[in-house]
Backbone as a chain_set.jsonl record, in Angstrom:
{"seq": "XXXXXXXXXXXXXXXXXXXXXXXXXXXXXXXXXXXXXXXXXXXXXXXXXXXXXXXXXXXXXXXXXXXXXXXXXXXXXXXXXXX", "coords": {"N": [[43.142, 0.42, -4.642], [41.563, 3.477, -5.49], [39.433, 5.678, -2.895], [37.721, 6.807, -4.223], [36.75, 5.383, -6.6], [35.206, 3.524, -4.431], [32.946, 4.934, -4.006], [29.731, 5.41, -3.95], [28.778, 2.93, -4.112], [26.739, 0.109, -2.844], [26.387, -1.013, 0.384], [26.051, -4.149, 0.989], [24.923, -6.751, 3.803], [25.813, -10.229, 3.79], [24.933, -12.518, 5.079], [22.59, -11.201, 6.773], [21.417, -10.892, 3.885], [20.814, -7.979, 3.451], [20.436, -4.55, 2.774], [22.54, -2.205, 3.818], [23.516, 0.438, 3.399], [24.913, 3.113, 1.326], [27.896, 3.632, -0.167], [29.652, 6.494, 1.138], [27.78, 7.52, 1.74], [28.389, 6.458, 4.475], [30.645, 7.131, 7.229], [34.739, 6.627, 7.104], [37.032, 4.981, 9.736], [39.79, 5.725, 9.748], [43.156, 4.878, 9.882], [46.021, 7.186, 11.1], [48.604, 7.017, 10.664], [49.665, 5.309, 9.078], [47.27, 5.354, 6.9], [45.605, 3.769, 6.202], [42.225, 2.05, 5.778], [40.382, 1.293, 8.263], [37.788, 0.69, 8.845], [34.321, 0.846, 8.623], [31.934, 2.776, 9.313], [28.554, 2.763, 9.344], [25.841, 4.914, 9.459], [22.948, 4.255, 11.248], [19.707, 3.959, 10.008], [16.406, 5.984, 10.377], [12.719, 6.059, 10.091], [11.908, 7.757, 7.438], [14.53, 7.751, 6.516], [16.065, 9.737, 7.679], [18.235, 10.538, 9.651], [19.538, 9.166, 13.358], [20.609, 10.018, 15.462], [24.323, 9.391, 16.801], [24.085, 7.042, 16.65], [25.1, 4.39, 14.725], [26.641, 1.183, 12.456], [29.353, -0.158, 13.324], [31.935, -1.506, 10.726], [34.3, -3.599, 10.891], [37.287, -3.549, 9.387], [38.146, -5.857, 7.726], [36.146, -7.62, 7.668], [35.021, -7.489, 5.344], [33.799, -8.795, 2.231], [33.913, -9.386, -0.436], [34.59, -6.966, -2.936], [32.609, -5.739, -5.041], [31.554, -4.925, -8.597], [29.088, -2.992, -8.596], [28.602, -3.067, -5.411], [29.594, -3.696, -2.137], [30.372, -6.146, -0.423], [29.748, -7.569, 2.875], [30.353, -9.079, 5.501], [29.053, -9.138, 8.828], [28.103, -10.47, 10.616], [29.391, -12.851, 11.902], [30.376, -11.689, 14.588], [28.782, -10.079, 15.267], [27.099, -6.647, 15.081], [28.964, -3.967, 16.003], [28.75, -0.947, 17.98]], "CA": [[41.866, 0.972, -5.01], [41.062, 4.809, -4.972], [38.122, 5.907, -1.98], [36.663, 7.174, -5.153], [35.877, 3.89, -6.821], [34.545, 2.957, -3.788], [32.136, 5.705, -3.69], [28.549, 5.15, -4.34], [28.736, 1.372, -3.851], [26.35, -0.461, -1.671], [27.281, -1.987, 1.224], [25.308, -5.381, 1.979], [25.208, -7.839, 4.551], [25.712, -11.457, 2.656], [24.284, -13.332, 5.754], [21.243, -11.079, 6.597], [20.763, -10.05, 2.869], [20.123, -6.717, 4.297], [21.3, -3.283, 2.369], [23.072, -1.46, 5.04], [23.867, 1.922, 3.016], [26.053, 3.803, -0.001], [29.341, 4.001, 0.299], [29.556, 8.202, 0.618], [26.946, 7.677, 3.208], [29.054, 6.245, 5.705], [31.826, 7.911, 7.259], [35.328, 5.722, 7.243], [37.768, 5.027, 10.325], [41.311, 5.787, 9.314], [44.624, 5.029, 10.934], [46.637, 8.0, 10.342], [49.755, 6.875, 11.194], [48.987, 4.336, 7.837], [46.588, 5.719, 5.936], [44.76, 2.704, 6.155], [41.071, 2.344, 6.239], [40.333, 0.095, 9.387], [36.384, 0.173, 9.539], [33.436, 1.344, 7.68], [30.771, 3.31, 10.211], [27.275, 3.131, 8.573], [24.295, 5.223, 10.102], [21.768, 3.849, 11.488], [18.359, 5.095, 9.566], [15.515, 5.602, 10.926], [11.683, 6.161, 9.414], [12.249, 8.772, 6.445], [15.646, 8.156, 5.666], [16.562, 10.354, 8.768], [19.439, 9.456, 11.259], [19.141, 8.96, 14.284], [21.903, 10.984, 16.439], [25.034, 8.648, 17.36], [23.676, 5.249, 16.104], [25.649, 3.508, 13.799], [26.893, 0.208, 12.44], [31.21, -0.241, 12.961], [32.063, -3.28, 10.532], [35.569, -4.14, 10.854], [37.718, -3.476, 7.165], [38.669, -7.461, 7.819], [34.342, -8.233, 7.299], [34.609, -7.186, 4.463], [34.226, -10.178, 1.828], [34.326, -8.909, -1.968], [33.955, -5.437, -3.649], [32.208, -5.841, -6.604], [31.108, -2.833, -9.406], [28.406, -2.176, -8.288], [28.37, -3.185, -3.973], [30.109, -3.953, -1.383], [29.908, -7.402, 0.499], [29.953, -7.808, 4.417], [29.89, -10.308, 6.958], [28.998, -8.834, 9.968], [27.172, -11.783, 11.367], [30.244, -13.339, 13.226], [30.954, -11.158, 15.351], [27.998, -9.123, 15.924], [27.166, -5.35, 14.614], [29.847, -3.202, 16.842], [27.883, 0.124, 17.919]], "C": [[41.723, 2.336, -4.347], [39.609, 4.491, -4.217], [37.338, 6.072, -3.239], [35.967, 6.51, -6.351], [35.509, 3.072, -5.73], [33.215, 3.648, -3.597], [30.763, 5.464, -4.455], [27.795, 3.42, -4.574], [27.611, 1.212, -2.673], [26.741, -1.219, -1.07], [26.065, -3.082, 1.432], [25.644, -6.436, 2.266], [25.221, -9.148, 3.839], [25.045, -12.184, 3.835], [22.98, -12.908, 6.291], [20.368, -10.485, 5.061], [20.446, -9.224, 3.189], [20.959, -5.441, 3.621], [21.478, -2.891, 3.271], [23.066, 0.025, 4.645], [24.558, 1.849, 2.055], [27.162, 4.025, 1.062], [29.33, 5.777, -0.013], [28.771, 8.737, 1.875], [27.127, 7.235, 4.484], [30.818, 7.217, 5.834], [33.607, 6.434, 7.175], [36.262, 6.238, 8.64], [39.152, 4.757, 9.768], [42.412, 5.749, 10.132], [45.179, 5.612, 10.13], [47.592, 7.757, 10.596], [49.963, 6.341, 9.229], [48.219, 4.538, 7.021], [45.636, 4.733, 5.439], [42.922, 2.71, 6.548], [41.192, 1.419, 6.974], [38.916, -0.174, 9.827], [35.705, 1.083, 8.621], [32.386, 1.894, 9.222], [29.629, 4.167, 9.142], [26.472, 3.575, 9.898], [23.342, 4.638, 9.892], [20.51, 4.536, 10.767], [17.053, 4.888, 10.749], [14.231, 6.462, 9.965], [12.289, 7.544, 8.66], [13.392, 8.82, 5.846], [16.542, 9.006, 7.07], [17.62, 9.821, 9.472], [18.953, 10.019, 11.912], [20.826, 9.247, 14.911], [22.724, 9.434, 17.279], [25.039, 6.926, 17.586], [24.785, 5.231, 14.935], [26.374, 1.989, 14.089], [28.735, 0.274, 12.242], [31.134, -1.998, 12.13], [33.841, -2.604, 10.049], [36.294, -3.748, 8.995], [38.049, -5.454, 6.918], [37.385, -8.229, 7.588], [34.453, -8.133, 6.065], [35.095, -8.188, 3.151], [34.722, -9.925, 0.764], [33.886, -7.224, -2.064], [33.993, -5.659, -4.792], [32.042, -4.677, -7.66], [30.151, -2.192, -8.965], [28.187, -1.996, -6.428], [29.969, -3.513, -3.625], [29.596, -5.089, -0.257], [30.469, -7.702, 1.592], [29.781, -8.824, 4.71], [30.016, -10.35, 7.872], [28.545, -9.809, 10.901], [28.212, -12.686, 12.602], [30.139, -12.827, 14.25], [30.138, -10.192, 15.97], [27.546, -7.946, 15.211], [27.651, -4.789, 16.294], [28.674, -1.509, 17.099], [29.267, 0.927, 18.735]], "O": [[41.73, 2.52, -3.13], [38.821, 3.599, -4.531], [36.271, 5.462, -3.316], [34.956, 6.9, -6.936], [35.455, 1.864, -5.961], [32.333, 2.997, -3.037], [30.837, 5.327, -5.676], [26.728, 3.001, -5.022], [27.549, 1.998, -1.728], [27.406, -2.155, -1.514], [25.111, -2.709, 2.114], [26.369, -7.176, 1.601], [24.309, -9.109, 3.014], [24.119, -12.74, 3.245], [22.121, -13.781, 6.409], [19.273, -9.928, 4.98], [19.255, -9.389, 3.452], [22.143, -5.335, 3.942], [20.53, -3.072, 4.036], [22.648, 0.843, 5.465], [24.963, 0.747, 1.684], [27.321, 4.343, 2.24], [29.069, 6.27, -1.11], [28.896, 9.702, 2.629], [26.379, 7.451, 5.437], [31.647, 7.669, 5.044], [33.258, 5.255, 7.213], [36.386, 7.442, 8.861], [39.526, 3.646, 9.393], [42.58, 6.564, 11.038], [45.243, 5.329, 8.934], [47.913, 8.807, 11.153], [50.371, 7.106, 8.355], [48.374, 3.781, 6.063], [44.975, 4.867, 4.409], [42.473, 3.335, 7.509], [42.004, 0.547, 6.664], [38.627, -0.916, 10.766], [36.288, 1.934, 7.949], [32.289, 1.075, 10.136], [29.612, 5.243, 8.545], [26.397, 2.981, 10.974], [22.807, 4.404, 8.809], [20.348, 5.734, 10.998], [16.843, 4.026, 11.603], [14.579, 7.372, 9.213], [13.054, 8.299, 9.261], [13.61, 9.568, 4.894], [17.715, 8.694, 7.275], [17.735, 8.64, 9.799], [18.201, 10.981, 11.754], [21.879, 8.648, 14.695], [22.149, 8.641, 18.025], [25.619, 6.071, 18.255], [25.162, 6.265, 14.383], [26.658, 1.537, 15.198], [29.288, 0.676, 11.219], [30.666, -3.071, 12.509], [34.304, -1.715, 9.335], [35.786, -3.743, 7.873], [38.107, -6.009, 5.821], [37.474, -9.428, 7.323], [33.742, -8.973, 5.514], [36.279, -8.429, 2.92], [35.933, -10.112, 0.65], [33.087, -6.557, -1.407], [34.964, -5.784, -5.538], [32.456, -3.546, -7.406], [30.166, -0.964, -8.874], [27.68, -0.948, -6.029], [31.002, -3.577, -4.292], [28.679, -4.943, 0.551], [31.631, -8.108, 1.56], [28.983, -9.567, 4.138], [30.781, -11.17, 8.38], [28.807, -9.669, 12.096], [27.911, -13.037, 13.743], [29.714, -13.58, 15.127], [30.491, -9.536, 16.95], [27.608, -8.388, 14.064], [27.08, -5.01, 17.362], [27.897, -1.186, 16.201], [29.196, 2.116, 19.044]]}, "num_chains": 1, "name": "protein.A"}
């Protein structure tokens, strides 16, 4: 799967039902050795839509349950939200 059918997807949590963000709107962690994505880092919002400087959510690429057409399904809930 191209980044660019992943792009504009929502990401949400399946155990708090909770939209987290668009895919586009998080940055990804890449091993460059591999070229592998290894984590999704969503910003934290805060009132307006705004971020909030050096908040975000790390979810693992291994949380990650299905990618559907239109989202993206997590399950951060094991293990915590990583900051």
């Amino acid at each position: 799967m191209r980044l660019s059918e992943l792009s504009g997807k929502e990401i949400v949590d399946v155990k708090k039902a909770e939209r987290l963000g668009i895919l586009g709107q998080t940055d990804l962690e890449i091993n460059e050795g591999t070229g592998q994505i290894q984590a999704l880092l969503i910003p934290s919002l805060k009132w307006f839509g705004l971020r909030k400087q050096g908040d975000e959510i790390r979810v693992p690429w291994s949380h990650i349950k299905k990618i559907g057409s239109d989202m993206i399904i997590i399950d951060v809930a094991g293990q915590g939200q990583e900051e």
